[in-house]
C-alpha positions in Angstrom: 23.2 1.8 -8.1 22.2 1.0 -4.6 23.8 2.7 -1.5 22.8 2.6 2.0 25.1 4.9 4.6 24.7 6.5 8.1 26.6 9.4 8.5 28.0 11.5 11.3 27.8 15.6 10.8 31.5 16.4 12.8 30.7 19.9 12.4 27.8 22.0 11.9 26.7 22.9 8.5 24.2 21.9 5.6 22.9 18.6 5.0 23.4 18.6 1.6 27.2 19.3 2.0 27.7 16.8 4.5 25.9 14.4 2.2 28.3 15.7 -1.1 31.2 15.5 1.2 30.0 11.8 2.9 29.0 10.4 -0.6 31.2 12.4 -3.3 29.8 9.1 -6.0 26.3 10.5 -6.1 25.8 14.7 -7.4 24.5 17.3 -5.5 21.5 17.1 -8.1 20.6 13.3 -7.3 21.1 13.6 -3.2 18.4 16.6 -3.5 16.3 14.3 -5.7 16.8 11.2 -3.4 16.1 13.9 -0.1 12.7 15.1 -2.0 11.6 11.3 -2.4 12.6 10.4 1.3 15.3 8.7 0.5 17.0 10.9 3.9 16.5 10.4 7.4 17.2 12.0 10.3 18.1 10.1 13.1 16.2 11.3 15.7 13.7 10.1 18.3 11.6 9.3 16.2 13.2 9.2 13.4 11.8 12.0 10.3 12.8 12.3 6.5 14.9 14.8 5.8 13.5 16.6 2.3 15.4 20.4 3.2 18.7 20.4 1.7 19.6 23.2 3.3 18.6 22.2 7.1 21.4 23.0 9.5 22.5 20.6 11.5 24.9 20.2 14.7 27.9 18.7 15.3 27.0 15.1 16.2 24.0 15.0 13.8 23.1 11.9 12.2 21.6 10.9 8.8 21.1 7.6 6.7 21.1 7.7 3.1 19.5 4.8 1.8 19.6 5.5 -2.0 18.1 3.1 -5.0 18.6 4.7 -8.5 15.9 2.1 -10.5 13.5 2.9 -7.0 13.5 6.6 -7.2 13.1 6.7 -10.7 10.0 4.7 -11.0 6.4 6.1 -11.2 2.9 5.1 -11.0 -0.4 6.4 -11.5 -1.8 9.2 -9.2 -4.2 8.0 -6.2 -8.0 9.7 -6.4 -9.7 11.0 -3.2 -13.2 9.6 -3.6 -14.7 9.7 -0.3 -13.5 12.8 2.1 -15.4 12.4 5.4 -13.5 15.3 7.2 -11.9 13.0 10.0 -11.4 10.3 7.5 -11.1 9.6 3.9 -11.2 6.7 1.5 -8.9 6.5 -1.3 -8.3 4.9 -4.4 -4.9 3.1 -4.7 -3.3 2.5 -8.1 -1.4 -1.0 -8.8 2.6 0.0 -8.4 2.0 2.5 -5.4 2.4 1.4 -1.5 0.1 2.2 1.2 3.4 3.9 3.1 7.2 4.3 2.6 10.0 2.6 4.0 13.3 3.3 4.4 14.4 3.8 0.7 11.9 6.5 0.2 8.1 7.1 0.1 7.6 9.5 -3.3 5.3 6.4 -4.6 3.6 5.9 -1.2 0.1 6.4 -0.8 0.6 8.6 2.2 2.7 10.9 0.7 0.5 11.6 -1.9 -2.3 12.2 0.9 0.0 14.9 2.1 1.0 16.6 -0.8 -2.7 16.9 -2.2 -5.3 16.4 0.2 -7.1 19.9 0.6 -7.3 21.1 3.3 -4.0 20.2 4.3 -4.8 17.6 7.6 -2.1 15.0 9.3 -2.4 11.5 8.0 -2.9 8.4 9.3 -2.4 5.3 8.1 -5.5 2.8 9.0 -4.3 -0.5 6.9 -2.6 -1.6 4.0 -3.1 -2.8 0.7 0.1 -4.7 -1.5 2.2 -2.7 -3.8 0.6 -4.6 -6.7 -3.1 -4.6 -5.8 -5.5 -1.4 -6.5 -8.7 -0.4 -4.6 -9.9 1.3 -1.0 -7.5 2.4 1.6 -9.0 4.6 4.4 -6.9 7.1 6.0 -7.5 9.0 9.6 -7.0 12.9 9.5 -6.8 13.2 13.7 -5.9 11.5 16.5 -9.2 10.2 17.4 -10.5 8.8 14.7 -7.2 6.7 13.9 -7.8 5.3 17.2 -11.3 4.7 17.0 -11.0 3.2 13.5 -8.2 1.4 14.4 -10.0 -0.9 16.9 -12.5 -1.4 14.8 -9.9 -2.7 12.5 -8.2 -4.9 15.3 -11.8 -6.2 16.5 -12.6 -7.5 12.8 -15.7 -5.1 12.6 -14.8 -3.6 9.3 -16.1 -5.7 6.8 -13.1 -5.4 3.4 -14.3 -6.6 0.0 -12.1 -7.4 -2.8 -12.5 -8.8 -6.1 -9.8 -11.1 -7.8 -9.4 -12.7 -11.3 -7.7 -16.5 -10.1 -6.3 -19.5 -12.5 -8.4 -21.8 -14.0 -12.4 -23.5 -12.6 -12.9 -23.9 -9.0 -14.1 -27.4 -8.0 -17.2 -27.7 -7.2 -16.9 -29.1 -3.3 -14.5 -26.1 -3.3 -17.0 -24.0 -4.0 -19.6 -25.3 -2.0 -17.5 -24.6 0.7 -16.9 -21.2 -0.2 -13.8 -20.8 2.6 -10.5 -21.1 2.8 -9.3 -21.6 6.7 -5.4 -22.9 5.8 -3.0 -21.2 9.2 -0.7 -19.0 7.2 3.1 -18.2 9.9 1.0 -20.5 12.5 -1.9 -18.4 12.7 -5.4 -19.2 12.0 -7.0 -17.4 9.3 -10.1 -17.6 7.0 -11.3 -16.0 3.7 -14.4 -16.2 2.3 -15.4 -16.2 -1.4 -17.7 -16.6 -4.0 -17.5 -17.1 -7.5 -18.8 -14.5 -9.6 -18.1 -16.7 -13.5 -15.9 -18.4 -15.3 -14.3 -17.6 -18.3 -13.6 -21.1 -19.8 -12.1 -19.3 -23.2 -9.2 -17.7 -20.8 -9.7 -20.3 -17.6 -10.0 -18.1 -15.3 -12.5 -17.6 -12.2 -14.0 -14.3 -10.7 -14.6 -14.2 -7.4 -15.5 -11.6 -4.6 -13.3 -12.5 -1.2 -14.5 -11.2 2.3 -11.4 -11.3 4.9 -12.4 -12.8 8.3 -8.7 -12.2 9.3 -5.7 -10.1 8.0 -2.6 -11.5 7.8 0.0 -10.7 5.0 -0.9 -11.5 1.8 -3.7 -13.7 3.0 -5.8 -14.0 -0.7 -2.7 -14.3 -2.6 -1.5 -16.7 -0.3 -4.3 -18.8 0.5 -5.8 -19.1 -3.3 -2.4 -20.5 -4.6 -2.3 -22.8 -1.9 -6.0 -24.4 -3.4 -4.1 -24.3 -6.3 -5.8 -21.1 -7.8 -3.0 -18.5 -7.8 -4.9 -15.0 -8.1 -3.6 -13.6 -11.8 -0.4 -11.6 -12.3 0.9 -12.3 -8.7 4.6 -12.1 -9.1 4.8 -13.8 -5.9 2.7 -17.1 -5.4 1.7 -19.8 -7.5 3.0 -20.8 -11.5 1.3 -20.5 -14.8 -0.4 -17.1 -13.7 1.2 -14.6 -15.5 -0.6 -11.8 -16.5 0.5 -8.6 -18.5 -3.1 -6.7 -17.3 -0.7 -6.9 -13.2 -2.2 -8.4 -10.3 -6.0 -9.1 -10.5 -6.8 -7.9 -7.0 -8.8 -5.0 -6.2 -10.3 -3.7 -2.8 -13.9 -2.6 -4.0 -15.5 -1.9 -0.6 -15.8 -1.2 3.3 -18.3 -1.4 5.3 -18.8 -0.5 8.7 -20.5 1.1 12.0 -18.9 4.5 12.0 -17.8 5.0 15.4 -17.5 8.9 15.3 -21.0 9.6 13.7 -22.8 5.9 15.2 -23.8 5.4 11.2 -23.5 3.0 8.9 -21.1 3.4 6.2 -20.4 1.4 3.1 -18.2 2.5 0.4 -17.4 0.7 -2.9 -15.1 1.3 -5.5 -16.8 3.4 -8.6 -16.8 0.9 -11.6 -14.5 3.7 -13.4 -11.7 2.0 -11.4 -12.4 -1.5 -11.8 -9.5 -3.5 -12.5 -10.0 -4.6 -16.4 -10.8 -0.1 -16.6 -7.9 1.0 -15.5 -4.9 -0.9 -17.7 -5.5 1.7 -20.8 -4.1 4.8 -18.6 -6.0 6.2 -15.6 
């Protein structure tokens, strides 16, 4: 059952009875669930999730409901903290959980998690993205400072991101040789550098460790299907790369000139996570 609603509080009062009263098809029981997972929002400037069923609201109030029964009722591994630097903090992402929420709720959202469990409690910032399916580093800012001093690094291409992905069949060898791929992806240049790692001729598949010279959306996934090596168990792009193991693309390190301590930092994914470790139960 999907339902998406905006609804007008005519009188003051609860939010959960305005919601029971507004949308009498879902119980009291699953609004509070869908409120928890922040499925809610409050219509302000800006806009915030609503999680308290019992916040008051005034006459002229407005919410949006945006509910998705199979959504809310999915799960996913827990995220790891493995590298708290105070005013920053890298994290380990599990395949099935995004980087932030949207509109139909964040309870599997990397950010929420962040709030819920980092210790001490400090706000979060979200510094880049990785794709739902994908695992690996995602850094998070803990002030207003560092996100914007990270952040430029980020928009100035001086954080160097290295992932590793399992792609279809054997690279040719002038392909290789090359070791870029520059195709424009939305009419924007772009480059991604690789190398091959091995090939597994038994399964016919290639290993290979990707550096991003630019960051559009879904640039690997995007760019290796269109040399006709679709990166494994991308539900997405390319055909004949199914995998039951999920998307073979992991984020295994950053590296870069920290701008609040002037030091170099590189940090790389324990080989506890690596992506053939984790599909027996993290």
């Amino acid at each position: 059952m999907k339902i998406s609603r905006q609804i007008t509080a005519t009188t003051a009062g609860s939010a959960i009875e305005l919601l029971a009263a507004q949308v009498p098809e879902l119980a009291k029981a699953r609004l509070k669930d869908a409120m928890q997972k922040g499925a809610v929002q409050l219509l302000t400037k800006p806009v915030k999730r609503l999680r308290r069923a019992q916040f008051m609201l005034n006459p002229g109030a407005q919410l949006a409901l945006h509910y998705d029964a199979e959504l809310l009722q999915r799960q996913c591994k827990p995220a790891r903290l493995l590298f708290d630097q105070r005013e920053y903090s890298i994290w380990f992402k599990p395949p099935g959980m995004l980087s932030q929420g949207n509109e139909w709720g964040d309870h599997l959202s990397l950010m929420r998690y962040a709030e819920q469990h980092l210790q001490p409690a400090r706000p979060i910032f979200l510094l880049h993205r990785l794709d739902r399916e994908a695992s690996g580093l995602v850094m998070l800012a803990h002030n207003k400072k560092a996100a914007a001093a990270l952040s430029k690094l980020i928009a100035q291409q001086q954080i160097n991101k290295t992932y590793w992905i399992r792609v279809k069949g054997q690279l040719a060898a002038d392909l290789q040789s090359q070791a870029v791929i520059r195709q424009s992806l939305d009419g924007k240049a772009c480059e991604s550098r690789f190398r091959v790692l091995r090939y597994d001729a038994n399964q016919d598949y290639s290993e290979c460790e990707v550096q991003l010279i630019t960051g559009r959306k879904h640039q690997i996934r995007r760019h290796f299907a269109a040399v006709g090596h679709p990166v494994l168990g991308d539900p997405q792009y390319g055909k004949g790369n199914k995998s039951a193991s999920g998307l073979a693309l992991q984020a295994i390190a950053l590296g870069f000139n920290c701008p609040l301590t002037r030091r170099q930092q590189h940090f790389t994914l324990p080989a506890s996570y690596y992506f053939d470790v984790l599909q027996p139960g993290l």
